[in-house]
C-alpha positions as CSV (number, residue, x, y, z in Angstrom):
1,X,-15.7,18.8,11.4
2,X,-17.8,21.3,9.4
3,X,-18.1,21.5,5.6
4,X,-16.8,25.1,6.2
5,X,-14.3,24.3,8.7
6,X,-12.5,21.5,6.2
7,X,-12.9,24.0,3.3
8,X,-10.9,26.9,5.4
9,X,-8.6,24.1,6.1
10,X,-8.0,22.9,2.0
11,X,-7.9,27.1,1.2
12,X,-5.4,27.6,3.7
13,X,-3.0,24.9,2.1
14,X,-3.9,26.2,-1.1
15,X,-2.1,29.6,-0.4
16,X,0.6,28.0,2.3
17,X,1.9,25.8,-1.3
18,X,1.0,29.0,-3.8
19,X,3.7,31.0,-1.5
20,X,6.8,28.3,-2.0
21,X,6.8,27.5,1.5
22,X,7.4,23.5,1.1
23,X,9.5,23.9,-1.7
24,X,13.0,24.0,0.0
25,X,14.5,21.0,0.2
26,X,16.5,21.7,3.6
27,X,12.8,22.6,5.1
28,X,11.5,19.6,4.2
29,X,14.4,17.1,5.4
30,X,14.0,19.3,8.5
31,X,10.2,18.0,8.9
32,X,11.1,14.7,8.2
33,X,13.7,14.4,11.3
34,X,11.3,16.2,13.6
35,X,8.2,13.9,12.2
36,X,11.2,10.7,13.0
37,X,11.9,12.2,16.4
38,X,8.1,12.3,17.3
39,X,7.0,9.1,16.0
40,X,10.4,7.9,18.2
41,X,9.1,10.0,21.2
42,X,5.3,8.6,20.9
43,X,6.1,5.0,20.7
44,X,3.8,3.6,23.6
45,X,1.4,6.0,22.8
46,X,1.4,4.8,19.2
47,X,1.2,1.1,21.0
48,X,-1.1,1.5,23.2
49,X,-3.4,3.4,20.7
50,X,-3.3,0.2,18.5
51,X,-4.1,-2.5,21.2
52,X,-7.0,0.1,22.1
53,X,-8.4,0.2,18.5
54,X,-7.4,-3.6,17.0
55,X,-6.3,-5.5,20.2
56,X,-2.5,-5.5,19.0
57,X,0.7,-6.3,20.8
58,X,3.0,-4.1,21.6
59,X,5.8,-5.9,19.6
60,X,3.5,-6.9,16.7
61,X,2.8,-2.5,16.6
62,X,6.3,-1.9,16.2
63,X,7.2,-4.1,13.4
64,X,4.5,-4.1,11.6
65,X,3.6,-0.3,12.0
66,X,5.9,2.4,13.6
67,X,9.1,0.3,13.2
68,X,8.4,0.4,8.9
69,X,7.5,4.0,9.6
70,X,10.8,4.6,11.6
71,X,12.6,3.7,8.8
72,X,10.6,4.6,6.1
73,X,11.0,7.9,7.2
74,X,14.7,7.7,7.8
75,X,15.2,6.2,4.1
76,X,13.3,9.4,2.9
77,X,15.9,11.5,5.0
78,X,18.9,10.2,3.5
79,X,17.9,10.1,-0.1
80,X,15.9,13.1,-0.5
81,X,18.3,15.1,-1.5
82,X,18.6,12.7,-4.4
83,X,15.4,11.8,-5.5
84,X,14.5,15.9,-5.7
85,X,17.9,16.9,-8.0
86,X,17.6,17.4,-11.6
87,X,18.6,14.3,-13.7
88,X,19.9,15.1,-16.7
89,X,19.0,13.4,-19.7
90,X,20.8,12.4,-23.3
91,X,20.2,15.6,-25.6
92,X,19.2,14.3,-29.1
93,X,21.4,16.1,-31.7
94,X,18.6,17.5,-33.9
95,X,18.1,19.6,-30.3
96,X,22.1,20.7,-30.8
97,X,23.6,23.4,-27.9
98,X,21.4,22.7,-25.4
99,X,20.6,20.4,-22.4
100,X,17.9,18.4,-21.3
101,X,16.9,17.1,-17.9
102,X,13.8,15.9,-15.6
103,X,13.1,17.6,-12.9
104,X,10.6,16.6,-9.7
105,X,7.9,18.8,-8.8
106,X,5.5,18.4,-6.2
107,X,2.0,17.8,-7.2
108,X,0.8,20.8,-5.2
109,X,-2.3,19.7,-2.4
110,X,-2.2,16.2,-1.7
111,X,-5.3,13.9,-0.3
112,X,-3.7,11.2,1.5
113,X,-7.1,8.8,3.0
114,X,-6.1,6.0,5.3
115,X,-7.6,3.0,6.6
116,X,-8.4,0.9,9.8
117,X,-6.3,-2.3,9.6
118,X,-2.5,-0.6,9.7
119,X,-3.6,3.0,10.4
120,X,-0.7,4.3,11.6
121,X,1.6,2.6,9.3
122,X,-0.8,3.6,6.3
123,X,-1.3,7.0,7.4
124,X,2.0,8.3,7.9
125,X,4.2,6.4,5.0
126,X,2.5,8.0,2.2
127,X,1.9,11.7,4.5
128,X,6.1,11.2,4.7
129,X,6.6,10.9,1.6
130,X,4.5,13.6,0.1
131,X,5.8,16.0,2.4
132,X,9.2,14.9,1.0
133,X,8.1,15.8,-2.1
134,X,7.1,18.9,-1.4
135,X,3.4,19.0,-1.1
136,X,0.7,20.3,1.0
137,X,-1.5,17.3,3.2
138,X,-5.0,16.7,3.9
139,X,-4.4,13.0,5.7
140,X,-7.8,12.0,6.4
141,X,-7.9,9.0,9.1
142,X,-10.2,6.4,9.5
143,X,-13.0,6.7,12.2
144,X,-12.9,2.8,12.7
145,X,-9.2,3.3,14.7
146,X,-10.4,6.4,16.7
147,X,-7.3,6.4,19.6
148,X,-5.0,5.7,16.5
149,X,-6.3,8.8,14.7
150,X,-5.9,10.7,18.0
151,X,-1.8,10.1,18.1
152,X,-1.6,10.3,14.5
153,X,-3.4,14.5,15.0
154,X,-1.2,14.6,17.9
155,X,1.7,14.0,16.0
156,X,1.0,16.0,13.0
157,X,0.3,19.1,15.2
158,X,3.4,18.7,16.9
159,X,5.6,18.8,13.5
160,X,3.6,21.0,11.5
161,X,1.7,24.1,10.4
162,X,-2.0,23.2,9.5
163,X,-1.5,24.7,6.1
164,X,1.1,22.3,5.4
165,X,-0.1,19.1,6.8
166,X,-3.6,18.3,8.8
167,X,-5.0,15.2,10.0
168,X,-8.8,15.0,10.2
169,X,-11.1,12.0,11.6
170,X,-14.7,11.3,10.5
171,X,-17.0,9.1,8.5
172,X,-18.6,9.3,4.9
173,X,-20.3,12.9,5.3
174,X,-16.2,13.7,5.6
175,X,-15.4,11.6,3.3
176,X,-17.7,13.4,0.7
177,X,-16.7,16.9,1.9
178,X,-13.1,15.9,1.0
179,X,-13.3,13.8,-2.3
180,X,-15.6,16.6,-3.8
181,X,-12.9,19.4,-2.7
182,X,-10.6,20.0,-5.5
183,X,-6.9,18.6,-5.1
184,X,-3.5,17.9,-7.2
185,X,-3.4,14.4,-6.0
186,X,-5.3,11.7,-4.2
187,X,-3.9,8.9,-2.4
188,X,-6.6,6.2,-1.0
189,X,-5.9,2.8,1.0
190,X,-8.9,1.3,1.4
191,X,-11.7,-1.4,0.4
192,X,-12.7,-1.5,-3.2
193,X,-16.5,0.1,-2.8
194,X,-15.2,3.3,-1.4
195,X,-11.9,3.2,-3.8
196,X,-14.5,3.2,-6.9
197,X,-16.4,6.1,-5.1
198,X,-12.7,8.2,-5.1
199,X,-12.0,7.2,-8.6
200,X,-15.1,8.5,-10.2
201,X,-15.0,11.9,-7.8
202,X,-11.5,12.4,-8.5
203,X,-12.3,12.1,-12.3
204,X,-14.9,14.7,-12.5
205,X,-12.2,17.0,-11.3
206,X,-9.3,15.3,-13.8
207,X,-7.5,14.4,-10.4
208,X,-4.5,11.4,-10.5
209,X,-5.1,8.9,-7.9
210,X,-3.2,5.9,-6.4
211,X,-5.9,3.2,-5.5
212,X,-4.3,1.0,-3.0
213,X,-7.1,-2.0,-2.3
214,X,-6.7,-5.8,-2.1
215,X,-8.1,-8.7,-3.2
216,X,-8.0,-12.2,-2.8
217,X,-4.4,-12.6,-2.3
218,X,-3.2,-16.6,-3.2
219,X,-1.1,-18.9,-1.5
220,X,0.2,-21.4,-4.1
221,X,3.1,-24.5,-2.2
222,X,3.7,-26.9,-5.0
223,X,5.3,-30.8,-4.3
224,X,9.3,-29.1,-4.0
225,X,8.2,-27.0,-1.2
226,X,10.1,-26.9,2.2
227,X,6.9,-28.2,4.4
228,X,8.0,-26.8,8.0
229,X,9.0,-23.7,6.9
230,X,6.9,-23.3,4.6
231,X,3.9,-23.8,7.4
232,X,5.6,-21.3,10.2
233,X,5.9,-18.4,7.4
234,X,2.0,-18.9,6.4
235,X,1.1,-19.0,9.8
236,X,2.9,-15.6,10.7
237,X,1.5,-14.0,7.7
238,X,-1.9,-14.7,7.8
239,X,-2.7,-14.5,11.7
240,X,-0.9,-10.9,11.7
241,X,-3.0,-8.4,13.2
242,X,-5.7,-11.3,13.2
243,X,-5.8,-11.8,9.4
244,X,-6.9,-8.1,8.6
245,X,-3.9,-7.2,6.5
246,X,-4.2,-6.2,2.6
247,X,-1.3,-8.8,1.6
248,X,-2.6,-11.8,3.6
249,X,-2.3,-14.8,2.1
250,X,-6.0,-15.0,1.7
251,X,-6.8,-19.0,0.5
252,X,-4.2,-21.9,0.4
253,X,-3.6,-23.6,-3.2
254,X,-1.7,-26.5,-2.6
255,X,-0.6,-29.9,-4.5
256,X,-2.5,-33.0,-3.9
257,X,0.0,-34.8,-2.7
258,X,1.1,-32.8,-0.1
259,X,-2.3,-31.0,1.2
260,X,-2.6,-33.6,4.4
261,X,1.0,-32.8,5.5
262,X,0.7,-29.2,4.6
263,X,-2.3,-28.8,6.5
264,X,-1.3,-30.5,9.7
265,X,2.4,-28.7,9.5
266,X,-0.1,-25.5,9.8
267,X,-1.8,-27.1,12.5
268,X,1.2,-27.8,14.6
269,X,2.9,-24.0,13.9
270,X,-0.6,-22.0,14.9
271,X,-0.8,-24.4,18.0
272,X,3.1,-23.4,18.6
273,X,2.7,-19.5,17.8
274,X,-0.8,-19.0,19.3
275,X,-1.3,-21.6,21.8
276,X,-4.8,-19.8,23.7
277,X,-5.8,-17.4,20.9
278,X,-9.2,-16.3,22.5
279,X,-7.5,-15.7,25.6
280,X,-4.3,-14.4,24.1
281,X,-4.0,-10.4,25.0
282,X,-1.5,-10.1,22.0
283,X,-3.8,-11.6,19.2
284,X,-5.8,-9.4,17.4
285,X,-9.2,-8.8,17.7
286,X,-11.8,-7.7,14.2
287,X,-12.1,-4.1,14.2
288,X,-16.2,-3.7,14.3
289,X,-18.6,-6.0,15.5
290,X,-19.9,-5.8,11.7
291,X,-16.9,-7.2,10.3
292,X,-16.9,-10.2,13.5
293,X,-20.3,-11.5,11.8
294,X,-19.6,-11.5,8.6
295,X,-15.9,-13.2,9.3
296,X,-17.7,-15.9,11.4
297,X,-20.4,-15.9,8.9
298,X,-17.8,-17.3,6.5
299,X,-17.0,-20.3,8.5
300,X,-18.6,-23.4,7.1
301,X,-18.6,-25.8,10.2
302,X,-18.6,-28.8,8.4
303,X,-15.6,-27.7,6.2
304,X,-13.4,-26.9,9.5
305,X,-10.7,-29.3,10.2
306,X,-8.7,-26.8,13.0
307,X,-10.3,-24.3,14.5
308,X,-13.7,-22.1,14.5
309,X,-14.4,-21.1,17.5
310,X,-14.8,-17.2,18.8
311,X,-15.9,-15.3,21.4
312,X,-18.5,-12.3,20.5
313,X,-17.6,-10.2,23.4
314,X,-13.7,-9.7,22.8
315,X,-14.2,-9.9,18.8
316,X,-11.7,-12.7,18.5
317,X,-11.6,-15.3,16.6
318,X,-9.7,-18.4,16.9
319,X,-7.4,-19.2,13.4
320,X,-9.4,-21.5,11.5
321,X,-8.6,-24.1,8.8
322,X,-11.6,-24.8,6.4
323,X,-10.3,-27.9,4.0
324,X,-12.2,-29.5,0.9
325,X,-13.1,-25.6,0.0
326,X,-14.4,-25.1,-3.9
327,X,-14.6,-21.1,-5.3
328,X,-18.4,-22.2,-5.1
329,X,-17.9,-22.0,-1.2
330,X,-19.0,-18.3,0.5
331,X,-15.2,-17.7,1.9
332,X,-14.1,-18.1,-1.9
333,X,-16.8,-15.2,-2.4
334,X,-14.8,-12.4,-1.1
335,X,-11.7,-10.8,0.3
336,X,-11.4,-12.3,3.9
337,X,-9.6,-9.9,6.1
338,X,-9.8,-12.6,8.9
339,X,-7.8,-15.9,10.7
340,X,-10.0,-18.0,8.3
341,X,-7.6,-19.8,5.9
342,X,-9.4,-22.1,3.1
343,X,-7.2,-25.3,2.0
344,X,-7.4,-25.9,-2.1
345,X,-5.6,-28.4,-3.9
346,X,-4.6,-28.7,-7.1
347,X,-3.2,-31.3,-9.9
348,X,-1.0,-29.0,-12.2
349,X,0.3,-25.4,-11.4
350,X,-1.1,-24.8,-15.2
351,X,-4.5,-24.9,-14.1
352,X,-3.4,-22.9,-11.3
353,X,-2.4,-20.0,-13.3
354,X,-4.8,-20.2,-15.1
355,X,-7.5,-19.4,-12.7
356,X,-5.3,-16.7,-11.2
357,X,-5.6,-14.7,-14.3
358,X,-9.3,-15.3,-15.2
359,X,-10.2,-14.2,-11.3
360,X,-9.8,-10.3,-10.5
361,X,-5.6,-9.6,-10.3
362,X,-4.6,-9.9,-6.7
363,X,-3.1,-7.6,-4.9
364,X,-0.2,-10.3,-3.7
365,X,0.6,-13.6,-4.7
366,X,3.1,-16.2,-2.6
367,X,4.8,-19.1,-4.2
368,X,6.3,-21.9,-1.7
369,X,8.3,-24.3,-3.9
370,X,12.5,-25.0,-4.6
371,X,11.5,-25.6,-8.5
372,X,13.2,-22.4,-10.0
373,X,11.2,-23.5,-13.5
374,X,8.4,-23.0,-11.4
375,X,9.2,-20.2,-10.1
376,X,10.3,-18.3,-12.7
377,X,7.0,-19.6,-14.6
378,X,4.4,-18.0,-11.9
379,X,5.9,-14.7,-10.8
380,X,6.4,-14.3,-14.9
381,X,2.9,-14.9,-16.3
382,X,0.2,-15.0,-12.9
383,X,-0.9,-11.1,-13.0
384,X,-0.8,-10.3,-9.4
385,X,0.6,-6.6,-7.4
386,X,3.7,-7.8,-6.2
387,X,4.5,-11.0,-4.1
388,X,7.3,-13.2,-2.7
389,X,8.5,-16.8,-3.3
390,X,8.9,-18.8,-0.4
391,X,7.8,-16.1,2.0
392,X,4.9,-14.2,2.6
393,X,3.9,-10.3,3.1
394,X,7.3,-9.5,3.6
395,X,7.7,-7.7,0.0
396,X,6.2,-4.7,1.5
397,X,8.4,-3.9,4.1
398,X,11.2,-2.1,2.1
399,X,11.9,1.2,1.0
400,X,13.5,-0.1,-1.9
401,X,10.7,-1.2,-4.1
402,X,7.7,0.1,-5.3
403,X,4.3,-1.7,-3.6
404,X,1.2,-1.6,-5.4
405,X,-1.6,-3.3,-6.6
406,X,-2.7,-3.9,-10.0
407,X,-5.9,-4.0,-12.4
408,X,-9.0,-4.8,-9.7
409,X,-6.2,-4.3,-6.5
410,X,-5.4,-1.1,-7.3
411,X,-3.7,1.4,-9.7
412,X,0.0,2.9,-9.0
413,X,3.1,2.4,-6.3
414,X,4.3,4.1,-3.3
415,X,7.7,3.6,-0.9
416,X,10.9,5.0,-1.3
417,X,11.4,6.2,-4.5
418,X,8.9,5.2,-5.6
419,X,6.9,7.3,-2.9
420,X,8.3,10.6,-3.4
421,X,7.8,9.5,-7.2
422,X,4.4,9.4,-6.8
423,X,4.0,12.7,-5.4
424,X,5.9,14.2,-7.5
425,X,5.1,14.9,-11.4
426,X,8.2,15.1,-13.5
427,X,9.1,17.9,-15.5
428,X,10.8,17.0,-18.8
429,X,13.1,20.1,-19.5
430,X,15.3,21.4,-22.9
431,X,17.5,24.3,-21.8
432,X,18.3,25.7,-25.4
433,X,21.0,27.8,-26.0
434,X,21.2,31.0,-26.9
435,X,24.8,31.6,-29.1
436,X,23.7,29.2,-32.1
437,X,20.3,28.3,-34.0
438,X,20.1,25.7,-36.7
439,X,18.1,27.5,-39.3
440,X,16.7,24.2,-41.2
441,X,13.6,23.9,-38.9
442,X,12.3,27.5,-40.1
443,X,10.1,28.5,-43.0
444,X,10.3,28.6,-46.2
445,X,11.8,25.1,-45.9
446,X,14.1,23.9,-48.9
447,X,14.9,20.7,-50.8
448,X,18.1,21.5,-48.6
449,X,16.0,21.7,-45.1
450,X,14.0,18.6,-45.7
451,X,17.5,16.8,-46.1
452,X,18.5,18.0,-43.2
453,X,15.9,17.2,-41.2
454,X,16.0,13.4,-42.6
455,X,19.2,12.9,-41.5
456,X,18.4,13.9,-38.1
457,X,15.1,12.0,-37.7
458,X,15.4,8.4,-38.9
């Protein structure tokens, strides 16, 4: 697509919000049950699209990317009615005979960019809810997932007008085009090179952003820990869609005395969940053949106590456990977004924490353990996006809370509320009346006045 072509495009929404056209809130829960019903209606399509582009199952698709959209989307339907009325607010009394309230607003022309490892999911949560919110979209789709970005335009074009929402495809020349376009808003999901690249654009033009980027997500299981369960929910997180998920436990921090255990209680679950991984039609495969060399090129051989094989061809690569690993060790060096998983062990969860907050915040953190001390100790002073205890990933997958990253994993929240929050700025209102005036504010002021007003402000 053409410089001019995508500036017609950002014009054309310019004037379709300028005109009060998404402002209606019947209009836009109207959108939302048609965008439902065709998400609903393109299900294999949306399946198939994803095993074409990342080598997923059919089942892993659904609930992990248009079954959270389903219901994201069907969350946004019942509760937008709420999230868009005027709240009212406590009226101090120096502001006496009149009424205060906030009241949502969309932001105006939204730039929602999406990335390769969950692009359906990631594409069409945060397009849902800024078009519950009232804006205009530019949803620009990754050219890594090509049939995904395909279903997502077909979608889109089905439910709407191009000068309300419009999904484009393309690499960096796009990219650029876009990010040095002016807009109300810009939403990016992505790696942090290109995130830092949006930031600085979008500050030129004093545009808010939500980063959503990653990190090196931990995975602490202290002593208390239940070990079998504990092993089948680490397995299930990190080998979804073949390790390239944002929230992936990305490196196992584990007590001495359990590590052997541990590890072979991993062992026995990946050889139960994913028997024949290379040959396994519903495992992932790495999205570029790029990203297959440098995730093999992470694999120290001699550190490898499961695992490490792959096949070039296919892009798969079989889950791998590397143990004795040190942060001095290349897969410590970087995010992973692979089925490598590196086996730490520690001696005190202080030193733990510790390094957590010395190393850039993460965008997740798990906690196996049944010591609520513990517990309460790491999720209150390690500085990571959000997380679960005894679990992993799963935190994301509600409309209920906010998901986010924070400090070097991104800046800001979307889902739910906190979704159509984050499209929306908040106007704080004083609705004064009109059949009284308290004179003490006005010139000349008095001994009198400046009584008054001390009473009131103290």
């Amino acid at each position: 697509m053409t410089q001019e072509q995508i500036q017609q495009i950002v014009e054309g929404q310019r004037e379709y919000f300028a005109s009060g056209a998404t402002l209606d809130i019947k209009t836009r829960k109207k959108l939302l049950k048609a965008l439902h019903a065709s998400v609903h209606a393109h299900e294999k399509d949306i399946a198939d699209a994803l095993y074409k582009d990342l080598g997923k199952g059919a089942d892993e698709s659904y609930m992990c990317e248009s079954g959270l959209v389903l219901s994201e989307i069907t969350h946004l339907i019942k509760k937008i009615k709420k999230y868009a009325k005027p709240k009212r607010k406590r009226t101090p009394i120096a502001h006496y005979f009149s009424k205060s309230y906030e009241l949502p607003s969309p932001r105006g022309n939204v730039l929602v960019m999406s990335p390769w490892n969950y692009p359906f999911l990631l594409s069409m949560d945060p397009l849902a809810e800024a078009v519950a919110a009232g804006n205009t979209v530019i949803l620009k789709t990754s050219r890594y997932s090509p049939a995904t970005a395909d279903i997502i335009a077909k979608i889109v074009g089905e439910v709407f007008d191009e000068r309300h929402v419009a999904a484009i495809s393309g690499g960096r020349e796009v990219n650029d085009i876009l990010t040095d376009s002016v807009f109300d808003y810009i939403f990016f999901t992505g790696g942090k090179t290109v995130g830092k690249i949006v930031y600085e654009k979008a500050a030129k033009n004093m545009t808010p952003v939500t980063l959503e980027l990653g990190g090196k997500s931990p995975l602490i299981v202290d002593k208390t820990a239940n070990i079998k369960l504990a092993a089948r929910r680490i397995v299930w997180g990190k080998l979804i869609n073949a390790g390239q998920t944002c929230v992936a436990p990305d490196y196992l921090w584990c007590d001495r005395s359990i590590k052997d255990k541990l590890v072979q209680a991993i062992i026995k679950e990946i050889e139960k969940q994913y028997p024949d991984a290379l040959n396994d039609d519903t495992y992932g495969k790495i999205i570029t053949e790029r990203h297959f060399e440098r995730v093999t090129g992470l694999i120290d051989k001699e550190k490898v106590v499961y695992g490490g094989a792959s096949n070039a061809e296919t892009r798969k690569i079989q889950p791998t456990i590397m143990d004795n690993v040190t942060f001095a060790d290349a897969v410590m060096g970087e995010e992973i977004f692979g089925p490598i998983l590196p086996v730490m062990t520690f001696d005190s969860l202080d030193e733990v924490i510790k390094k957590v907050n010395e190393m850039p915040s993460p965008l997740a953190l798990y906690f196996f353990s049944s010591n609520k001390k513990a517990i309460n100790r790491v999720m209150r002073v390690a500085r990571f996006g959000g997380g679960c205890v005894n679990d992993v990933v799963i935190h994301l997958a509600t409309s209920n809370m906010g998901f986010g990253g924070f400090g070097a994993s991104g800046i800001g929240s979307y889902h739910g509320k906190k979704g159509f929050d984050t499209f929306s700025h908040v106007k704080s209102i004083v609705d004064k009346k009109t059949f009284a005036d308290l004179p003490f504010r006005y010139r000349p002021y008095t001994k009198i006045k400046s009584g008054l007003v001390k009473k009131f402000l103290k």
